[in-house]
C-alpha positions as CSV (number, residue, x, y, z in Angstrom):
1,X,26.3,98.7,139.6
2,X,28.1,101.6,138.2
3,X,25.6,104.6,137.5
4,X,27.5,107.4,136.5
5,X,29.7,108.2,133.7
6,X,32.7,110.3,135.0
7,X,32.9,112.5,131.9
8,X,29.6,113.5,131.9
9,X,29.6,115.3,135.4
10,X,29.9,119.2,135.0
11,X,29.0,122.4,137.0
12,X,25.3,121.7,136.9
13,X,25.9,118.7,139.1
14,X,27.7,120.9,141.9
15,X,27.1,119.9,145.7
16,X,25.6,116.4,144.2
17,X,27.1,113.2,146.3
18,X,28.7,110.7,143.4
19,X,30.0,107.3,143.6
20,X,32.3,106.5,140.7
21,X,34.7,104.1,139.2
22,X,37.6,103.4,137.0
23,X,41.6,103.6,135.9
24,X,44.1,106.4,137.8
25,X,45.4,107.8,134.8
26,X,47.3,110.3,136.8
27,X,48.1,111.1,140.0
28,X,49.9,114.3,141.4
29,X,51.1,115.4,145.0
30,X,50.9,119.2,144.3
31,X,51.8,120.8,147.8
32,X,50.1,118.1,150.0
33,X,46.8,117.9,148.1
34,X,46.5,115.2,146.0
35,X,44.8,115.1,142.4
36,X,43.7,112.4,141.0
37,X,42.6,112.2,136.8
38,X,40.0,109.1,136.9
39,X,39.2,108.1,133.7
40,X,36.5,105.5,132.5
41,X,35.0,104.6,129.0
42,X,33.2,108.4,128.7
43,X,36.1,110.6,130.1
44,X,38.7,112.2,132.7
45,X,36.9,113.7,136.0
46,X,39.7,115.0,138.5
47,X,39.3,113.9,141.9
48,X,41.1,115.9,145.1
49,X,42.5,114.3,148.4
50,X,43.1,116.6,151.6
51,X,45.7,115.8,153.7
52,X,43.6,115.2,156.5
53,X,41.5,112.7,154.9
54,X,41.9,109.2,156.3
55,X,42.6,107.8,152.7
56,X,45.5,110.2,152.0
57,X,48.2,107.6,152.1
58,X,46.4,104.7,150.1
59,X,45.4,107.8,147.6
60,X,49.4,108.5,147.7
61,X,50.1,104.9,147.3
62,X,47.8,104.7,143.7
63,X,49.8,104.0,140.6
64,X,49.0,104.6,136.5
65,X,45.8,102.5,136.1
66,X,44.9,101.6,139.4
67,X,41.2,100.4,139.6
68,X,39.3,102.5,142.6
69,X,36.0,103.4,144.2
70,X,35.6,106.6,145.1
71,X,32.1,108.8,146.7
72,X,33.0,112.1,147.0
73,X,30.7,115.5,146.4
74,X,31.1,118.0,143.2
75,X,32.6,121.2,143.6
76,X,33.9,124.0,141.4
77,X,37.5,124.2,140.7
78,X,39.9,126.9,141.1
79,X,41.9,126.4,138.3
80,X,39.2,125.4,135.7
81,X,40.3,123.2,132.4
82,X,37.9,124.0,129.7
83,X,40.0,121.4,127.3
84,X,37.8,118.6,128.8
85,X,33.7,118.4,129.7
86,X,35.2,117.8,132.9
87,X,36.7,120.9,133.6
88,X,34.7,123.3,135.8
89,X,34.4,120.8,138.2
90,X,36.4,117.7,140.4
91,X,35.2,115.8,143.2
92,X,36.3,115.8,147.0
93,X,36.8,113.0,147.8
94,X,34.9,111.0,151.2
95,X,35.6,107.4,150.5
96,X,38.4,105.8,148.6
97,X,38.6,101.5,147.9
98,X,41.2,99.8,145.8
99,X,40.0,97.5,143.7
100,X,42.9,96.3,141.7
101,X,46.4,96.8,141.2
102,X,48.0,96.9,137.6
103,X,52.2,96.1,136.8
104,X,53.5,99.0,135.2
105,X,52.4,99.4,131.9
106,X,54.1,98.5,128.5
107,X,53.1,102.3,127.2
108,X,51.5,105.1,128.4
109,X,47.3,105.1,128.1
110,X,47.1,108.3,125.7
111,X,46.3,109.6,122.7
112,X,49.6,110.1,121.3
113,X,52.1,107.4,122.1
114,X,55.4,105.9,120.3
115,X,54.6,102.5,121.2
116,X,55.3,100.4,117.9
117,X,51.9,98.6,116.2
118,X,53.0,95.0,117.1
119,X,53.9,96.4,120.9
120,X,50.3,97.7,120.5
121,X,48.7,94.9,119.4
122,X,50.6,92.5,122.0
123,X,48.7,94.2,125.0
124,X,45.6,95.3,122.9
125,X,43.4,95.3,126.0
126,X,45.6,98.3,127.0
127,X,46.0,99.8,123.6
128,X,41.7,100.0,123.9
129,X,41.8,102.3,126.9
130,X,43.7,104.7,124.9
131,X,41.0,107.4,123.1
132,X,42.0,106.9,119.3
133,X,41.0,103.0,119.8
134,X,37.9,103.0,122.0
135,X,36.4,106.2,120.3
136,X,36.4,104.0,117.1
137,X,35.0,100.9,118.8
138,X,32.1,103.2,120.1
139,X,31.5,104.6,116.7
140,X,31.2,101.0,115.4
141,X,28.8,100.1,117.6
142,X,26.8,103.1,117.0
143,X,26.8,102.5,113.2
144,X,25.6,99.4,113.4
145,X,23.0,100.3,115.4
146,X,21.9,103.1,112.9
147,X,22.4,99.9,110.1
148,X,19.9,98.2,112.0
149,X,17.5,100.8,112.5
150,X,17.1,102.0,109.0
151,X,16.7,98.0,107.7
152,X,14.5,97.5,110.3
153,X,12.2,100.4,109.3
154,X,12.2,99.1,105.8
155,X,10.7,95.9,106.5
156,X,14.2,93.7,106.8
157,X,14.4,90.8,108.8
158,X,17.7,90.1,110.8
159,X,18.4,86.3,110.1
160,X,21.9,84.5,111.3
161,X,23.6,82.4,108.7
162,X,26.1,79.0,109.9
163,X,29.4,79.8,110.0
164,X,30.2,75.8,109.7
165,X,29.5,75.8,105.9
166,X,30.7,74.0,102.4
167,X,33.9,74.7,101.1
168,X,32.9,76.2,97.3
169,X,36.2,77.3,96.0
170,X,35.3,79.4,93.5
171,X,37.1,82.8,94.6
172,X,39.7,83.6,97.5
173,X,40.7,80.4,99.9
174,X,38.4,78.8,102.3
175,X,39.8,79.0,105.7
176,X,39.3,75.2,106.5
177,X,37.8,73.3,109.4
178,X,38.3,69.3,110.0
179,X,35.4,67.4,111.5
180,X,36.1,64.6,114.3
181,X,32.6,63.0,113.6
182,X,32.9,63.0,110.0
183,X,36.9,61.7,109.6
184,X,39.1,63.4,107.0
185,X,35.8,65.6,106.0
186,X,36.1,69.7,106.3
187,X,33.6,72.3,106.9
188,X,34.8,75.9,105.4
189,X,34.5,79.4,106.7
190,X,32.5,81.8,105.3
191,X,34.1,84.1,102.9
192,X,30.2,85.5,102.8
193,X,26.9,84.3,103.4
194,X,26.4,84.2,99.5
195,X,24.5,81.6,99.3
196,X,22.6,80.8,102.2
197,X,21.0,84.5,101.7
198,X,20.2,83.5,98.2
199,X,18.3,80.6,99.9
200,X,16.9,83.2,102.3
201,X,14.8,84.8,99.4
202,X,13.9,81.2,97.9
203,X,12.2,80.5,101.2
204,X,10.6,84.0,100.9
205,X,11.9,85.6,103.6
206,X,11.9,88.7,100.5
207,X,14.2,91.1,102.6
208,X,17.1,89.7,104.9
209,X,19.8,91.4,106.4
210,X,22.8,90.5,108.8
211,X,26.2,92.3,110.6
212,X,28.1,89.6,109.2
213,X,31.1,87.7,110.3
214,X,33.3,86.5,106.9
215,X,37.0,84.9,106.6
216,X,39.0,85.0,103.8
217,X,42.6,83.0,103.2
218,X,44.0,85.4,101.4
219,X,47.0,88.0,101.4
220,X,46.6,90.8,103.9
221,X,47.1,94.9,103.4
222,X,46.4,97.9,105.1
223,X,42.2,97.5,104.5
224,X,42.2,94.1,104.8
225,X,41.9,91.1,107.5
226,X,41.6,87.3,107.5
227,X,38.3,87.7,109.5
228,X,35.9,90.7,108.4
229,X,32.2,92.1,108.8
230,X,29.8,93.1,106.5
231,X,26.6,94.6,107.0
232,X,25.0,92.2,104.2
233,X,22.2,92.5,102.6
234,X,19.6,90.5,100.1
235,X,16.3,91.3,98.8
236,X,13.5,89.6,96.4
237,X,11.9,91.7,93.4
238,X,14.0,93.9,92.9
239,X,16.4,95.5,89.9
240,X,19.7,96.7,89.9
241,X,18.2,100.7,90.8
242,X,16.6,99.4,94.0
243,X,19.4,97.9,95.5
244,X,21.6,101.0,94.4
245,X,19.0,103.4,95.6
246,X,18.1,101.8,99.1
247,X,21.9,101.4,100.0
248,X,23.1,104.9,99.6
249,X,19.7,105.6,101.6
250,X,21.5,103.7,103.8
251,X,24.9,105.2,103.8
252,X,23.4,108.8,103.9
253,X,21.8,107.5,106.9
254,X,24.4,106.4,108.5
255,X,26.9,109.3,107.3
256,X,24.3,112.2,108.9
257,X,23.6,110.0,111.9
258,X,27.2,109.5,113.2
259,X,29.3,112.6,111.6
260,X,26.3,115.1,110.8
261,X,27.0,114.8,107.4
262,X,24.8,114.7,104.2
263,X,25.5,112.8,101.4
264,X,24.3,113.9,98.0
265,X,21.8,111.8,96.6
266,X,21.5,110.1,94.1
267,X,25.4,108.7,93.7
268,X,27.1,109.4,90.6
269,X,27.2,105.8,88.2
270,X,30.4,105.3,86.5
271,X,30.6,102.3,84.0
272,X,33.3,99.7,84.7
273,X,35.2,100.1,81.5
274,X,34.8,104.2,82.1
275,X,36.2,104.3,85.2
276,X,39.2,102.3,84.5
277,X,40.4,104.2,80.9
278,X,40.0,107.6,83.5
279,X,41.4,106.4,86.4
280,X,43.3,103.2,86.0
281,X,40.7,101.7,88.9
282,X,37.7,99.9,89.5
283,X,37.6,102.0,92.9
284,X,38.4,105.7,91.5
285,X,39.5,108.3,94.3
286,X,37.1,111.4,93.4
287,X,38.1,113.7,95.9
288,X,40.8,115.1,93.0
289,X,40.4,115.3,89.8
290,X,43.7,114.3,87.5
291,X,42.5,111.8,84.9
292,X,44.0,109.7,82.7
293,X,44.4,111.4,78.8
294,X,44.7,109.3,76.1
295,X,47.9,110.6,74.0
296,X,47.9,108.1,71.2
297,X,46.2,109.8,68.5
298,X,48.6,113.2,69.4
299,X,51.7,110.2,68.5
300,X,50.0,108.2,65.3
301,X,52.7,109.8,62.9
302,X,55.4,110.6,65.4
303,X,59.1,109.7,64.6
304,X,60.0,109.6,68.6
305,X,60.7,105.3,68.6
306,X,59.9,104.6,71.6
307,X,56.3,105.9,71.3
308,X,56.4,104.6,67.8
309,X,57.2,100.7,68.4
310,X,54.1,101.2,71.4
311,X,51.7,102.1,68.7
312,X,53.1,99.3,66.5
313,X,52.6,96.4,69.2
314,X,49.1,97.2,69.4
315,X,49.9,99.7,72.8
316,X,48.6,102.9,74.4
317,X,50.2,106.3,75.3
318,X,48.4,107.9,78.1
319,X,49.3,110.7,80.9
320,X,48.3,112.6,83.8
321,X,48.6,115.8,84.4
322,X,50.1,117.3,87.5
323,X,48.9,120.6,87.6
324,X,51.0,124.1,89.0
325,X,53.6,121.3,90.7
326,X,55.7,120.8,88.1
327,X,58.2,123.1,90.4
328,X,58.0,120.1,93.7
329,X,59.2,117.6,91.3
330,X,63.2,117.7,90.8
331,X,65.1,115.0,88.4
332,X,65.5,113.1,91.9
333,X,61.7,113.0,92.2
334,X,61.1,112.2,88.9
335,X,63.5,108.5,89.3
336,X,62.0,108.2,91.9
337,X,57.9,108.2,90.6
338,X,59.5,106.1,87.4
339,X,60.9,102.9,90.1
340,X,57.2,103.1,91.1
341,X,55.5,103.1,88.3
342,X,58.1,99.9,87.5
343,X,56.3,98.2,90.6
344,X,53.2,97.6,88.0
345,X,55.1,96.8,85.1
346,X,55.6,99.6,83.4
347,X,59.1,99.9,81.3
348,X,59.4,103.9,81.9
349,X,57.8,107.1,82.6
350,X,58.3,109.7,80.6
351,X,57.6,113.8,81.9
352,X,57.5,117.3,80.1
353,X,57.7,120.1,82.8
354,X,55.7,123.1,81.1
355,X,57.4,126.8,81.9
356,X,59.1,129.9,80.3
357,X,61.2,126.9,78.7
358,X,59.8,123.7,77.9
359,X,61.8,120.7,79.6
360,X,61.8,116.9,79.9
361,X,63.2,113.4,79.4
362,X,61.1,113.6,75.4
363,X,61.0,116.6,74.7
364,X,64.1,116.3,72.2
365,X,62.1,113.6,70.3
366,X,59.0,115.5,69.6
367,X,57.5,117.4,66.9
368,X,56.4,121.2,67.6
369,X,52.9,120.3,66.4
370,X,53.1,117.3,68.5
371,X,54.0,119.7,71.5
372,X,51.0,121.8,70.3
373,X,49.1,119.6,69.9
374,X,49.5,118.1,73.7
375,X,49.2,121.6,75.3
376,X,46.3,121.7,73.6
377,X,44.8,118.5,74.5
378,X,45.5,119.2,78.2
379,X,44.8,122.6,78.5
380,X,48.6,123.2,79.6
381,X,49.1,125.9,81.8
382,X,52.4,127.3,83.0
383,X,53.8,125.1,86.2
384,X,52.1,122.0,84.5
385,X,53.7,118.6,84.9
386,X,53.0,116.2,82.2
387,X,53.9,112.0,83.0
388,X,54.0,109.7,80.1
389,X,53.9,105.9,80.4
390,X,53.6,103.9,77.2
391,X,53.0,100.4,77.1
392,X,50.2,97.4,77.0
393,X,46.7,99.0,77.8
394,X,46.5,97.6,81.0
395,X,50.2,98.6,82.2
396,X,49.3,101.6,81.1
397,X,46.1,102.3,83.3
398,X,47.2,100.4,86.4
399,X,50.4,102.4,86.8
400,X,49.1,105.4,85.3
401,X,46.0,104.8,88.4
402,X,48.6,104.0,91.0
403,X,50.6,107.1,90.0
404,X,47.5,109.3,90.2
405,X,46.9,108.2,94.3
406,X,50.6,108.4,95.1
407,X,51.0,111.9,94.1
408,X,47.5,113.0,95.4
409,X,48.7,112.1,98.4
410,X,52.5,113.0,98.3
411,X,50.7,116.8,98.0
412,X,47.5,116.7,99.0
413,X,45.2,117.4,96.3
414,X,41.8,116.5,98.1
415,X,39.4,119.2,97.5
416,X,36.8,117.1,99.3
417,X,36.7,115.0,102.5
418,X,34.4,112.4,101.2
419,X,33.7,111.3,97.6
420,X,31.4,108.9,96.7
421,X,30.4,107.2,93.3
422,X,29.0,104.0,92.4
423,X,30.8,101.7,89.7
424,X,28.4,99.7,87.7
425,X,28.6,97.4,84.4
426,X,31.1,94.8,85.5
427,X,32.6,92.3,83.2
428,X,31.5,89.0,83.9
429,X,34.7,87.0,83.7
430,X,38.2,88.0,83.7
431,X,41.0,86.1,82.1
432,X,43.3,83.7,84.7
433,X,46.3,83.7,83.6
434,X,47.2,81.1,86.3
435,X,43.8,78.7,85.4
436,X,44.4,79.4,81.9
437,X,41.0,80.1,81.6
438,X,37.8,82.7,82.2
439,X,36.7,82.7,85.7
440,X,33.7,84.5,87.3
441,X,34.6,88.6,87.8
442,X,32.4,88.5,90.9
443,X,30.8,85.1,91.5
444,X,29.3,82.2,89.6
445,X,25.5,83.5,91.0
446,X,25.8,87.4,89.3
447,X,23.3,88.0,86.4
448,X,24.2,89.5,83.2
449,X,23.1,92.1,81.5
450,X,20.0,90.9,79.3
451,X,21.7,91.3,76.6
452,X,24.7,89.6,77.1
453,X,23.0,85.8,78.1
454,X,23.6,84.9,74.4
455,X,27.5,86.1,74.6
456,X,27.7,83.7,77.9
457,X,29.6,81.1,75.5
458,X,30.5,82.4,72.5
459,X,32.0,86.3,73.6
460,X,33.2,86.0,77.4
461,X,35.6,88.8,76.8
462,X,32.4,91.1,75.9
463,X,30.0,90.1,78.5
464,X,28.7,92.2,81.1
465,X,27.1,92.1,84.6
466,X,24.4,93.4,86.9
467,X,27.2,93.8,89.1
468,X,27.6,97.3,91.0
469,X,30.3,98.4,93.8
470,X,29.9,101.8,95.5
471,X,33.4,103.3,96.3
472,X,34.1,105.9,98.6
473,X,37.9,108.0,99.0
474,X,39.1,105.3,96.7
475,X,38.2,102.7,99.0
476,X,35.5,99.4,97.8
477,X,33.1,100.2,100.6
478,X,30.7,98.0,99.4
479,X,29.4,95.5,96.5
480,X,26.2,93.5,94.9
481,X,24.6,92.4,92.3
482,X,21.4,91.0,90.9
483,X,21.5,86.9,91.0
484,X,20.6,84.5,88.4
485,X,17.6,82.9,89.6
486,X,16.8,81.2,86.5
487,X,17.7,77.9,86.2
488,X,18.8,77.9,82.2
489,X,20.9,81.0,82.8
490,X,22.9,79.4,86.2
491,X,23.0,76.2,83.9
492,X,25.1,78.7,80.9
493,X,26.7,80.3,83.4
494,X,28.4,77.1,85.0
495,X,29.4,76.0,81.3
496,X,30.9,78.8,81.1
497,X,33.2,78.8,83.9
498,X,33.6,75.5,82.7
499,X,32.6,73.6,85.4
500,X,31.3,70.4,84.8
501,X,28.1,68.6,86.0
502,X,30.3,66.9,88.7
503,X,32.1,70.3,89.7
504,X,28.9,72.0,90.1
505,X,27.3,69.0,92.3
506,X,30.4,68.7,94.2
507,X,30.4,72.6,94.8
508,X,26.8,74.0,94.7
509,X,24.4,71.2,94.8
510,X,22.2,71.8,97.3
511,X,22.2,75.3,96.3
512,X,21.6,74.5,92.3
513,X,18.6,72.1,93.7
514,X,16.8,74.9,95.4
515,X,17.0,77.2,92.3
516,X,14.2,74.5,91.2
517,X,11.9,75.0,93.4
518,X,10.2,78.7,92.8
519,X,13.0,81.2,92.8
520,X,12.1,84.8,92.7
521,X,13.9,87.6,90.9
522,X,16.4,89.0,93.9
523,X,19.5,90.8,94.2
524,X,21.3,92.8,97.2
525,X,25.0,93.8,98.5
526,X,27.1,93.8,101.2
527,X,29.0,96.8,102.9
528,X,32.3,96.2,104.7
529,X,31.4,97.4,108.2
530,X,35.6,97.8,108.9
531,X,36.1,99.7,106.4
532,X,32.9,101.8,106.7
533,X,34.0,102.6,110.1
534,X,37.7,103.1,108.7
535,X,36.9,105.7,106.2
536,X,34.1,107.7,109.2
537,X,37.2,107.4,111.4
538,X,39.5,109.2,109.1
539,X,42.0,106.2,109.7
540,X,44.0,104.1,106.9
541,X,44.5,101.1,108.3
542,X,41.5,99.1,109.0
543,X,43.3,97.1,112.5
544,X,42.5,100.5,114.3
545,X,38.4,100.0,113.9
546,X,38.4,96.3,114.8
547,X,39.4,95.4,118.8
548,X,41.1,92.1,118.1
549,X,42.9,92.4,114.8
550,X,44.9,90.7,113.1
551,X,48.9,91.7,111.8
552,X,49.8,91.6,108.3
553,X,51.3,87.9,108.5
554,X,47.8,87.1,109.9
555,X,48.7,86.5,113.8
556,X,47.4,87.2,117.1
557,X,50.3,88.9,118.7
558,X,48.5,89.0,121.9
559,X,46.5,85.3,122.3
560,X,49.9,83.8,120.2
561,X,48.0,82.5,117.6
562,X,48.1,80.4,115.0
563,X,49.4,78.1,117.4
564,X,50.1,74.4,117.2
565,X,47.8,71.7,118.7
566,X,48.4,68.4,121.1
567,X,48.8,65.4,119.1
568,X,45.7,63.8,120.7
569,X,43.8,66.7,119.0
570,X,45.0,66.2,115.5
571,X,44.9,62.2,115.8
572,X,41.1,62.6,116.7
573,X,41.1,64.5,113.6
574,X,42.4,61.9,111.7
575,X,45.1,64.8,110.8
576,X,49.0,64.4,110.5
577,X,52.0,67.3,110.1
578,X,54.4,67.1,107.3
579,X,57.2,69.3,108.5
């Protein structure tokens, strides 16, 4: 068995005898002596060949990722490398054995390569040699370790849930999976352990917790795959502040643990409704300021019309300011931000650039009181860039929201490296445009506020939940609630959603019968492991953290799949094509 980890040898293990193993990631004939860069999961260690060692021609015959044995003794080197752990030291070596050949490689095993993604992806199992990839799979595993040891401490118990479940589509699509025994029946993935760790606390198991494995059919992005993790979480007697409070214990936990660094606690609460008239977004980016201003009131009386048939059609005007950059933004740039902002619906964007002279595409149409008024408002200084959209409310704040993370970015505003808040007082339902009706903001099973049972059927629009997402950099990191675990309420809730007696025995039957049966006040929350690990990482795309990802169409590049099946298979399935 391999013993030693070539990059943690250094100059305190000089004259020790060593047997190691692993990939030639270079190998150099430099004057006769031959220099070898062995590299394994830890590091680089150079080895040395004389020329009258027996093995100097099979050490001259090894090629780019080569598998070897090698003993040798640790010696100091000449020209020392202090750019790697390794580099006070190689190893002469005494005895050399090749293990395995490799072809020659599709791209270079480095840190930096120009290899594209999908060429990546194709020969992942190289792509993981490479440091930027197997450092992040080594943090992962280290985070959920530290997951593990801080539930563990607090009196969690580790249960597994089935992955061979009911389809309950009340949310993204099941990914679907057709029984042989059972003929034209289907079991569905996962999209979470929802309700089986609901049925955990019913059987009083009070504090449950599991690194997850969820699927979701559903369209993919740049922090988001078919098949996920979550480090989920469910507990019994508890209120919204417990679950809140033990999970960014949790987070701080694991923030100081792997990246030595402390999180302030407690986490700053934004309402729902708060955080989206200030930054457009359920999952506000706090590492810049730039909020959203209202402007309406500043335009009740003006004259411009565009800003006057807004007000009339029941709209809002509302801006951001972009503060001392008004000088990086040329007309160019301007069309430019307006065909994004046109990408969520918005008709125009309007912008006042704030100097010696006042400039713009309004400022023709406004008032000098209304100009006042505004540089009031915003606290205009010279330099200040001023964006304008004017539309439906939630035009306005989507673009508006969109806009403020594009031009973060485009200059880098981030005061902070990390920025963490929670968002709390969710609506309960949201209006489908597509199901022409209300359907669940979360999930059929999330409480609502106390005072809003009442409003279940007669005020959807006004109804709130003990719903709570904690967002860092922007990013959903995580998200909970408390459950309904009286029977009455699930019963309103379900009328609601307007799911009949039928639906909900069809759906959640077994689940509604064990509500019956002693159900204790419980709530919890799940934390999206790959995107944990994404944001620790300092990456922004969430295939880098997990070692067999998915594209963005939702293939396997490297196993080829989806794939088609033999006919036997799908005739045992009782399953037919229709191309």
């Amino acid at each position: 068995m391999k013993k030693i980890e070539n990059g943690k040898l250094n100059i305190s293990n000089l004259k020790e005898e060593v047997e190691l193993f692993g990939w030639v990631s270079k190998n150099r004939d430099l004057g006769g002596m031959i220099f070898i860069d062995l590299r394994d999961r830890s590091g680089i260690v150079q080895l040395v060949i004389k020329p009258d060692s027996k093995y100097y021609d099979l050490a001259t015959a090894l090629r780019s990722e080569y598998v070897i044995k090698i003993s040798g003794i640790v010696v100091e080197r000449e020209n020392k490398n202090l750019n790697i752990p390794t580099g006070e030291i190689e190893i002469e070596v005494t005895y050399l054995e090749l293990l395995s050949k490799s072809l020659d490689i599709p791209f270079q095993v480095a840190d930096n390569i120009t290899a594209t993604e999908d060429t990546r992806l194709k020969y992942r199992y190289l792509d993981i040699r490479r440091s930027p990839i197997k450092d992040k799979l080594i943090l992962r595993s280290n985070v959920t370790f530290a997951a593990r040891e801080y539930l563990n401490n607090k009196g969690f118990i580790e249960v597994e849930t089935p992955i061979l479940c009911k389809s309950t589509p009340e949310g993204a699509r099941d990914y679907l999976v057709p029984s042989r025994v059972f003929n034209g029946k289907f079991y569905a993935l996962p999209q979470s352990p929802q309700l089986f760790k609901q049925l955990l606390m019913v059987g009083g198991m009070e504090k449950y917790f599991q690194i997850a494995k969820c699927f979701r059919d559903e369209d993919l992005r740049a922090d988001r795959q078919p098949e996920f993790t979550q480090i989920d979480m469910e507990m019994s007697f508890v209120e919204e502040e417990d679950v809140m409070s033990l999970t960014e214990n949790l987070i701080a936990h694991i923030f100081k643990k792997i990246r030595n660094i402390d999180v302030k606690l407690p986490i700053s609460k934004i309402p729902y409704n708060e955080a989206m008239n200030y930054y457009g977004s359920d999952k506000p980016d706090l590492r810049y300021d730039m909020r959203i201003t209202d402007l309406t009131g500043v335009f009740k009386d003006t004259q411009f019309s565009v800003f006057k048939d807004t007000i009339n059609n029941g709209g809002v005007i509302n801006c951001i300011v972009v503060k001392n950059n008004a000088e990086h933004y040329s007309r160019k740039e301007i069309d430019s931000l307006t065909e994004f902002v046109k990408d969520y619906k918005a008709k125009g964007l309007a912008y006042i650039k704030f100097n010696e002279e006042i400039t713009g595409s309004i400022v023709k149409f406004l008032s000098e009181k209304e100009i006042e008024e505004l540089k009031s408002k915003l606290n205009i200084e010279t330099n200040d860039l001023v964006l304008v959209v004017a539309d439906k409310f939630n035009i306005v704040k989507k673009s508006l929201g969109a806009l403020r993370c594009k031009i973060a970015k485009d200059l880098n505003l981030y005061t902070k490296e990390f920025a963490f808040t929670w968002i709390t007082d969710f609506p309960s339902f949201e209006y489908s445009e597509e199901e022409n009706r209300f359907v669940a903001c979360h999930h059929p099973f999330t409480a609502p506020k106390d005072e809003d049972v009442d409003k279940l059927l007669t005020d959807k629009a006004n109804c709130y939940s003990k719903a709570y997402d904690i967002v860092i950099n922007g990013y959903e990191a995580g998200g909970g609630s408390i459950r309904i675990h009286n029977e009455e309420v699930q019963s309103k809730m379900f009328e609601a959603l307007e799911l009949t007696k039928e639906d909900v025995q069809n759906k959640f039957g077994f689940f509604v019968d064990a509500l019956k049966y002693g159900t204790p006040p419980h709530g919890g929350l799940a934390i999206g492991l790959d995107r944990l690990i994404m944001l620790l990482t300092n990456t922004d795309n969430i295939r880098d953290v997990i070692a067999f990802p998915k594209t963005a169409s939702a293939s396997d590049l490297m196993s080829e799949c989806p794939n088609s099946v033999e006919e036997k298979q799908l005739k045992e399935l009782g399953i037919s094509i229709n191309k």
